[in-house]
FIDRENLO-290105 format. One record per atom (N, C-alpha, C): atom name; x, y, z; residue number from 1. Coordinates in nm, 3 decimals, decimal comma. Example, Ala and Ser with C-alpha at 12.3 -4.5 7.8 and 13.67 -1.06 7.14 Angstrom:
2
+------+---------+---------+---------+-----+
| atom |       x |       y |       z |  nr |
+------+---------+---------+---------+-----+
|    N |   1,319 |  -0,569 |   0,780 |   1 |
|   CA |   1,230 |  -0,450 |   0,780 |   1 |
|    C |   1,320 |  -0,330 |   0,780 |   1 |
|    N |   1,285 |  -0,225 |   0,708 |   2 |
|   CA |   1,367 |  -0,106 |   0,714 |   2 |
|    C |   1,290 |   0,003 |   0,787 |   2 |
+------+---------+---------+---------+-----+
***
This chain:
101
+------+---------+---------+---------+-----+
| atom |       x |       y |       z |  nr |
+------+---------+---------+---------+-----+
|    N |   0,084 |  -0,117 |   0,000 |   1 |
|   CA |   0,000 |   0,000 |   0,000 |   1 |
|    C |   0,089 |   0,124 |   0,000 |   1 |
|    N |   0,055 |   0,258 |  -0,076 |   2 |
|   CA |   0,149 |   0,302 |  -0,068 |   2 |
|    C |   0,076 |   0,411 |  -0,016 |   2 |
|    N |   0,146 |   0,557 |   0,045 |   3 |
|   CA |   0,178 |   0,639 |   0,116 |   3 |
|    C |   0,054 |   0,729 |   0,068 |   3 |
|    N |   0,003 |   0,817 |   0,134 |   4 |
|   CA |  -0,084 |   0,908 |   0,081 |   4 |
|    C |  -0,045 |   1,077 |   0,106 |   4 |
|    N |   0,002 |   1,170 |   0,049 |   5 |
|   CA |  -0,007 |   1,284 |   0,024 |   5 |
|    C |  -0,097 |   1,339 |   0,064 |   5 |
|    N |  -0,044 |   1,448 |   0,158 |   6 |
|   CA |  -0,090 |   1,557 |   0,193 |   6 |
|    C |  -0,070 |   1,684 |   0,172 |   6 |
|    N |  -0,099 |   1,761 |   0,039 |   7 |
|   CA |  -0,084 |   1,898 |   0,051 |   7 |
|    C |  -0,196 |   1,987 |   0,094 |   7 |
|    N |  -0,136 |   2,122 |   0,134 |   8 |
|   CA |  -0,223 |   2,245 |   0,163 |   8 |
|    C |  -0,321 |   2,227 |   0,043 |   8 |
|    N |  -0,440 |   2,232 |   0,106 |   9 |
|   CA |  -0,508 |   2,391 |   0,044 |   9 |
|    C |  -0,461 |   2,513 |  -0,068 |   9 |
|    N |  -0,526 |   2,470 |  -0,206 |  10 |
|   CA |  -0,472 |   2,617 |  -0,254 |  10 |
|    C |  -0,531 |   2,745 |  -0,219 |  10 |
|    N |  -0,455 |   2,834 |  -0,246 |  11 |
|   CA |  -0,500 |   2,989 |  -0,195 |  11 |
|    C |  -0,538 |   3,012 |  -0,337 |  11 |
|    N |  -0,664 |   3,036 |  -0,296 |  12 |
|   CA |  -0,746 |   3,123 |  -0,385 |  12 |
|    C |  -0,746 |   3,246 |  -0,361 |  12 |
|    N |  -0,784 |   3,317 |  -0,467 |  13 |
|   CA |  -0,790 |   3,467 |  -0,444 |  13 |
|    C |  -0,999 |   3,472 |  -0,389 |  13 |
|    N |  -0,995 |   3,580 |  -0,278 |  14 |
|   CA |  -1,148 |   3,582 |  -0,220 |  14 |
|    C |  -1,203 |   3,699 |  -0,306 |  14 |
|    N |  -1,171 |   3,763 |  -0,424 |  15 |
|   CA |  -1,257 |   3,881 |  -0,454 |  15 |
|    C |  -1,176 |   3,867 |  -0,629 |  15 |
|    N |  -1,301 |   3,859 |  -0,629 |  16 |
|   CA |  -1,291 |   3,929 |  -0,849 |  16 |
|    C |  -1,243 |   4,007 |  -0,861 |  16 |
|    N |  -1,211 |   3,978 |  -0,996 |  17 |
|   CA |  -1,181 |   4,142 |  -1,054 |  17 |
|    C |  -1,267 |   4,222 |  -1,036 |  17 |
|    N |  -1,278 |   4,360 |  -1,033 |  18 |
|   CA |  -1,373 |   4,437 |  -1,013 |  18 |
|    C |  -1,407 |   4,450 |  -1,174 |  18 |
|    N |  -1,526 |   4,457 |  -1,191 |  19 |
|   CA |  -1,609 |   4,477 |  -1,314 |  19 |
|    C |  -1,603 |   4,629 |  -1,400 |  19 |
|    N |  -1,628 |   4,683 |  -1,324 |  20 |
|   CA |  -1,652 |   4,844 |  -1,366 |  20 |
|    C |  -1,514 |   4,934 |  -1,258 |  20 |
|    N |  -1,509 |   5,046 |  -1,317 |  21 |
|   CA |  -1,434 |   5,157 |  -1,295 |  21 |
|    C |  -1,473 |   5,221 |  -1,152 |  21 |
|    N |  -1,604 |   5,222 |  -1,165 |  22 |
|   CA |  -1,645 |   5,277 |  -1,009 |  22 |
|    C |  -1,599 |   5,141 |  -0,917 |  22 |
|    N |  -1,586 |   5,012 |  -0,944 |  23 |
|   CA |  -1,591 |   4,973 |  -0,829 |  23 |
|    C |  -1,405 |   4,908 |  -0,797 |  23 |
|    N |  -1,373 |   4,953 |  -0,932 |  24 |
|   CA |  -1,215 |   4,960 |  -0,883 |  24 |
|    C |  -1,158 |   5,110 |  -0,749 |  24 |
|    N |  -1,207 |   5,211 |  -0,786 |  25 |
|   CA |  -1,226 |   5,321 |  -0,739 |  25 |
|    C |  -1,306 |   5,287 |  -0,583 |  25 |
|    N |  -1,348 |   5,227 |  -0,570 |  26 |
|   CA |  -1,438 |   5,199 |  -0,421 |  26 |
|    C |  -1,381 |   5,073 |  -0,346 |  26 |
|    N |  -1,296 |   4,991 |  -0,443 |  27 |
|   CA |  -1,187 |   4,912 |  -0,373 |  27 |
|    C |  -1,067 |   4,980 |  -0,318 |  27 |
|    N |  -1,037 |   5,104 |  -0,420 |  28 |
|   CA |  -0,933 |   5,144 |  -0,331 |  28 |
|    C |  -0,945 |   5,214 |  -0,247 |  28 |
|    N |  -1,030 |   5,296 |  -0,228 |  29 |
|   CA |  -1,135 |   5,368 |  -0,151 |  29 |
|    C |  -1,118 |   5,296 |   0,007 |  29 |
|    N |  -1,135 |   5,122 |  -0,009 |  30 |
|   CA |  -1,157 |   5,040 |   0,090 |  30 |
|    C |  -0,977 |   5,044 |   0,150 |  30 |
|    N |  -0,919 |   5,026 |   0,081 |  31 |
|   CA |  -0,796 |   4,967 |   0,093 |  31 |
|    C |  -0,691 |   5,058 |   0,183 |  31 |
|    N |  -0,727 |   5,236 |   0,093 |  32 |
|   CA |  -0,643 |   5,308 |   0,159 |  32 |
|    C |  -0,735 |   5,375 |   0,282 |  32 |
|    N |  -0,850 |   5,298 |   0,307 |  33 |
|   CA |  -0,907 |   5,359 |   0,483 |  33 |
|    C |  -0,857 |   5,394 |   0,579 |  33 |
|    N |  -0,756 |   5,300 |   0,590 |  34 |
|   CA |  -0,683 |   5,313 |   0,760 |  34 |
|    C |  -0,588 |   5,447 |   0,730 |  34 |
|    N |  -0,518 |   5,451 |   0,618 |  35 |
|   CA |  -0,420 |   5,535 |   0,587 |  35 |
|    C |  -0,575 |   5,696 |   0,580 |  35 |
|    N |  -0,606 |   5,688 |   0,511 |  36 |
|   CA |  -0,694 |   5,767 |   0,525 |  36 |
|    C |  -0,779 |   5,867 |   0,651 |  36 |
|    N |  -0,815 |   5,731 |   0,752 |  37 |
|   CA |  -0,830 |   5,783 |   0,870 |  37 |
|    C |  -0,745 |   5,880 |   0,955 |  37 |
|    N |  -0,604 |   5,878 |   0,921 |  38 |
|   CA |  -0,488 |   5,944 |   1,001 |  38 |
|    C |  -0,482 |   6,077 |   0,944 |  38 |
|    N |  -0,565 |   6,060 |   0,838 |  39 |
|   CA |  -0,505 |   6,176 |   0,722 |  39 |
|    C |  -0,608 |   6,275 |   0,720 |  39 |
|    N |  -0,750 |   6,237 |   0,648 |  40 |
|   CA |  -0,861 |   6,292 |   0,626 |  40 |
|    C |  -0,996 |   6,260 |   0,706 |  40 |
|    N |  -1,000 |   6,240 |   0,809 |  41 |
|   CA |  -1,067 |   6,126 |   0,935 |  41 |
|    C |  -1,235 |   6,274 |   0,933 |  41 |
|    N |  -1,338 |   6,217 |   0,877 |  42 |
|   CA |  -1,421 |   6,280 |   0,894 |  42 |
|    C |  -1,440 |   6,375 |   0,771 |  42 |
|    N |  -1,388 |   6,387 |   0,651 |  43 |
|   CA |  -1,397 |   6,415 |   0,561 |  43 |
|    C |  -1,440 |   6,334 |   0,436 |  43 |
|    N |  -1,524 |   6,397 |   0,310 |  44 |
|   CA |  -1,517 |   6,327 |   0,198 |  44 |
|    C |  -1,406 |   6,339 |   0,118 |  44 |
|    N |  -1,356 |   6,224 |   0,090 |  45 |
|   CA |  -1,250 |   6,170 |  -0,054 |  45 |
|    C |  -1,295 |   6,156 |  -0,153 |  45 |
|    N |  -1,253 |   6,210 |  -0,306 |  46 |
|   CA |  -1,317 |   6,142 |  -0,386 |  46 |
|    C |  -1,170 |   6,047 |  -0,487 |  46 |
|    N |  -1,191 |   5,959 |  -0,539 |  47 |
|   CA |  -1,107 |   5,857 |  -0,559 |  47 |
|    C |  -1,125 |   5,813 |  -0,699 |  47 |
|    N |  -1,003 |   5,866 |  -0,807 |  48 |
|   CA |  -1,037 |   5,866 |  -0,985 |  48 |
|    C |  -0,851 |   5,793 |  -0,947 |  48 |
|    N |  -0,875 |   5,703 |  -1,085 |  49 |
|   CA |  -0,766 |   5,628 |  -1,133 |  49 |
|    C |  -0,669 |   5,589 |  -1,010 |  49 |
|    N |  -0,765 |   5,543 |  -0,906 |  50 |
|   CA |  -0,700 |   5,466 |  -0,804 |  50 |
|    C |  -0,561 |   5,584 |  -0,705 |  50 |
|    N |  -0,633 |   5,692 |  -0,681 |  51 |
|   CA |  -0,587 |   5,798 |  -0,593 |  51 |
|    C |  -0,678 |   5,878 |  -0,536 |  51 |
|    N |  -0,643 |   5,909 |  -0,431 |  52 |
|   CA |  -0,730 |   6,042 |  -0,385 |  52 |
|    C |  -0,666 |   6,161 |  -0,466 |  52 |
|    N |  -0,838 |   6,221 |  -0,541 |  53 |
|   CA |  -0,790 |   6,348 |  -0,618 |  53 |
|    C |  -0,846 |   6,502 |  -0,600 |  53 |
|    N |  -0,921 |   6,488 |  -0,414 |  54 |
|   CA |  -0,944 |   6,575 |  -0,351 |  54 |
|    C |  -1,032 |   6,562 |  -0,209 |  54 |
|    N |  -1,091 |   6,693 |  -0,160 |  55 |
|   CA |  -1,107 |   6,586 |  -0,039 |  55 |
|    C |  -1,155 |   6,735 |   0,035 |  55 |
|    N |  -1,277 |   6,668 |   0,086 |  56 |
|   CA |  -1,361 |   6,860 |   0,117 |  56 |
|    C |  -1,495 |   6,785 |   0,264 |  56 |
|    N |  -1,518 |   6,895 |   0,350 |  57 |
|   CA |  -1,597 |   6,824 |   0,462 |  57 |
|    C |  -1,720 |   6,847 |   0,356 |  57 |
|    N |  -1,790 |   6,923 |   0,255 |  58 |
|   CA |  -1,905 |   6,904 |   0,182 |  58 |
|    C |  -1,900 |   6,837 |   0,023 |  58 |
|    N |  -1,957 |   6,679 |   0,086 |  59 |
|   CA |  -1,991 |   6,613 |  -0,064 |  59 |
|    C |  -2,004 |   6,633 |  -0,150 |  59 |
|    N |  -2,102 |   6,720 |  -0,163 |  60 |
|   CA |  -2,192 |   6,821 |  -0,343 |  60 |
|    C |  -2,070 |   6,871 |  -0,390 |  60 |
|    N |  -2,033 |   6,983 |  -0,234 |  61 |
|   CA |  -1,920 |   7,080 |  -0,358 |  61 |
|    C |  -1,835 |   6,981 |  -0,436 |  61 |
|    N |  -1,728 |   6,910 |  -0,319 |  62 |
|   CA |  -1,647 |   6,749 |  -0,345 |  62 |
|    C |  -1,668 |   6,709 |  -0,508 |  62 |
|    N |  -1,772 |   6,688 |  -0,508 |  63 |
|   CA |  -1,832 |   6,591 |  -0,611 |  63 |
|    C |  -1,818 |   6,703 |  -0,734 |  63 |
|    N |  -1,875 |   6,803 |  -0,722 |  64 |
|   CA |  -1,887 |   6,923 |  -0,852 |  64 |
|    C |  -1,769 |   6,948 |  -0,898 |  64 |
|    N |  -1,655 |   6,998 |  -0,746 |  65 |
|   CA |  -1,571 |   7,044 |  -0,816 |  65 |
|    C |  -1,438 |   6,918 |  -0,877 |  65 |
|    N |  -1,494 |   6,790 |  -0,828 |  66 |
|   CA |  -1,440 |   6,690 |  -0,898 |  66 |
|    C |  -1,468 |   6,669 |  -1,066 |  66 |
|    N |  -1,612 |   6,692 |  -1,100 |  67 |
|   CA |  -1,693 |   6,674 |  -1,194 |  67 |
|    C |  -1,615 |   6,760 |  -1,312 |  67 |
|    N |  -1,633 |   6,919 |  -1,218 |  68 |
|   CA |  -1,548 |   7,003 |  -1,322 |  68 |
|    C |  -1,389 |   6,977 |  -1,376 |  68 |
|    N |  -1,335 |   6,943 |  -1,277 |  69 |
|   CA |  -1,172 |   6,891 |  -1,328 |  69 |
|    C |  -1,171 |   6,780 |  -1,421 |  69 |
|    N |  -1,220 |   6,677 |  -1,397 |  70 |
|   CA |  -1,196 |   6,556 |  -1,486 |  70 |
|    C |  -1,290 |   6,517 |  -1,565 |  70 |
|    N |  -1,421 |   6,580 |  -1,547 |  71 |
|   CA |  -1,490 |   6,556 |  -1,646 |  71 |
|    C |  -1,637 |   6,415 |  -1,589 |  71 |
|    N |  -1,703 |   6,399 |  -1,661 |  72 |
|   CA |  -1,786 |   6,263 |  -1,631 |  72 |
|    C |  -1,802 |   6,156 |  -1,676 |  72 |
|    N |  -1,729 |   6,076 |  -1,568 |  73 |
|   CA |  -1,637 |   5,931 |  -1,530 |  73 |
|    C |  -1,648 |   5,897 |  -1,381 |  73 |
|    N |  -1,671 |   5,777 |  -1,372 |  74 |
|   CA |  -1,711 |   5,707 |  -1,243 |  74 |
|    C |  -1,591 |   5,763 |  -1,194 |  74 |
|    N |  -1,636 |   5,791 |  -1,039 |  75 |
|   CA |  -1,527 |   5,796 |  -0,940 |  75 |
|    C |  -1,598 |   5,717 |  -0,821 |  75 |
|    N |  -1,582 |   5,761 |  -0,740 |  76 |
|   CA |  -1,587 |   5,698 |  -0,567 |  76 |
|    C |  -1,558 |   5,823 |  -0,467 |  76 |
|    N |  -1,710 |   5,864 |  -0,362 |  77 |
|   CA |  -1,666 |   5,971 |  -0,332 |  77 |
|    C |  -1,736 |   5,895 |  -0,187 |  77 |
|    N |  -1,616 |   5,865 |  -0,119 |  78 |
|   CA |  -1,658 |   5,815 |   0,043 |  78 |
|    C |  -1,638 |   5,919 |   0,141 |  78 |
|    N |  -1,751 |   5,874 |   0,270 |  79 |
|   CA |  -1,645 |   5,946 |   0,390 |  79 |
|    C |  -1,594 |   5,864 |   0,457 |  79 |
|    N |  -1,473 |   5,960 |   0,492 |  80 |
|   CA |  -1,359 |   5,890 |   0,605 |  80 |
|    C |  -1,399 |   5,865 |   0,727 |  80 |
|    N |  -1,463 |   5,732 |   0,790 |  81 |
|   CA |  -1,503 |   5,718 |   0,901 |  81 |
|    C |  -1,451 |   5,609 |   0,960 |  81 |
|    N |  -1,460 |   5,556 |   1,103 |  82 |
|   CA |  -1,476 |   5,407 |   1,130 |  82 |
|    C |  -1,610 |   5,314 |   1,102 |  82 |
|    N |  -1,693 |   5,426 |   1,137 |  83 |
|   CA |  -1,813 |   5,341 |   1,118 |  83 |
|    C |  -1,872 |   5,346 |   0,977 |  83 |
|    N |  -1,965 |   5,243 |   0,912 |  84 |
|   CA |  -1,991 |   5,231 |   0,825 |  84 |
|    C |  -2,075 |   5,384 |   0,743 |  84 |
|    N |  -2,055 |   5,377 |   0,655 |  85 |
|   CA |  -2,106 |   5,495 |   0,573 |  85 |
|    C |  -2,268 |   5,460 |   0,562 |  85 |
|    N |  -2,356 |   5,546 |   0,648 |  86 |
|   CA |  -2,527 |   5,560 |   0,600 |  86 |
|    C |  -2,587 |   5,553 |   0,431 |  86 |
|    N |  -2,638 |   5,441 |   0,403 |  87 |
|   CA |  -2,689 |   5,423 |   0,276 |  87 |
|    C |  -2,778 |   5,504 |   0,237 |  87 |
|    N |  -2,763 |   5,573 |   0,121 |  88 |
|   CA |  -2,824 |   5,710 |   0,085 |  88 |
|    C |  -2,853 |   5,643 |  -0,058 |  88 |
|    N |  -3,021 |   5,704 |  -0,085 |  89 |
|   CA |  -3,097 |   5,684 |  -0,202 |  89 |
|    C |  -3,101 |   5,876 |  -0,285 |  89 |
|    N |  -3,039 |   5,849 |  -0,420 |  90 |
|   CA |  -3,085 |   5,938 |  -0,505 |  90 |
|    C |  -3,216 |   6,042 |  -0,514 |  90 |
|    N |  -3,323 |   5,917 |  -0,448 |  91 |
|   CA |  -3,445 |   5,991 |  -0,487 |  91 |
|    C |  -3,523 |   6,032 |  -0,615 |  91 |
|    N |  -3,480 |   5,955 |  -0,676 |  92 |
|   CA |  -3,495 |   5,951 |  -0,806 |  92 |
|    C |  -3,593 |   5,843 |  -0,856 |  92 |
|    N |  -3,735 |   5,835 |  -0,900 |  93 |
|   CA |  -3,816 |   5,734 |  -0,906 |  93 |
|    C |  -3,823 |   5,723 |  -1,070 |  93 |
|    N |  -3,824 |   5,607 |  -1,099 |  94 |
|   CA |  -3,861 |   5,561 |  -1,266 |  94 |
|    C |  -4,009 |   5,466 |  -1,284 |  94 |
|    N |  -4,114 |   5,534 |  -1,351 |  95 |
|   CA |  -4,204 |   5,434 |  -1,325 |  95 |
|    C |  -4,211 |   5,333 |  -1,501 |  95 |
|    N |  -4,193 |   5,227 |  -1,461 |  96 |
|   CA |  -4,173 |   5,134 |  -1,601 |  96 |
|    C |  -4,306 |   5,094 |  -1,633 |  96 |
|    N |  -4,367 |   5,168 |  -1,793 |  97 |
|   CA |  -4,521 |   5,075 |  -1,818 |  97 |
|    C |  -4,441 |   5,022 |  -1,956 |  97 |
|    N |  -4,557 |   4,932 |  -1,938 |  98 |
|   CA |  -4,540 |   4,825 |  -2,034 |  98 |
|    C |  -4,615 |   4,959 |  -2,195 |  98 |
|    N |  -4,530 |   4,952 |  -2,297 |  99 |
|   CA |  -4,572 |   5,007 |  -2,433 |  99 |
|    C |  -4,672 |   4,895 |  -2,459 |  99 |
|    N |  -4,759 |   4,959 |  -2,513 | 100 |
|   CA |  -4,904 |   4,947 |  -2,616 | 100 |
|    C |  -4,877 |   5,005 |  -2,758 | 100 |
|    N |  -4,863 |   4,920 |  -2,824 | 101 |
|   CA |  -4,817 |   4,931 |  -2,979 | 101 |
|    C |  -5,009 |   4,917 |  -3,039 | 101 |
+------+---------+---------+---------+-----+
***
């Protein structure tokens, strides 16, 4: 009878590629947090081509005067907190009818 082999476990990777641009931008978003916290702790970041490319205590402006520099292209505009960021709706309603041809 012969001997039986034991190897590890391969290491898989736990997360996809990210799909879209915004959510590369909201990975790094995730990544540079801690560094973030020391830095901008209570402020919004907004986060284009995997950097912080500004960073203001009001979102809107944040966001506008991001909009105006680079133009419109997904970014990632978090705040710097420990605790989780409050899920916020657009407000924006679409009502879908079915067309009658």
């Amino acid at each position: 009878m012969t001997e039986s082999i034991i190897l590890p476990a391969p290491a898989l990777g736990t997360s996809a590629m990210p799909r879209t641009k915004w959510e590369r931008e909201y990975r790094t978003f995730c990544r540079l947090l801690p560094q973030l916290l020391t830095s901008h702790n209570g402020q919004y970041v907004a986060i284009h081509d995997a950097q912080v490319v500004d960073s203001s205590d009001d979102r809107m402006a944040l966001a506008l005067r991001v909009l105006h520099r680079i133009g419109n292209v997904p970014i990632h505009i978090g705040l710097v907190t420990q605790r989780p960021e409050p899920v916020s709706r657009s407000g924006v309603r679409r009502e879908v009818r079915a067309i009658h041809i």
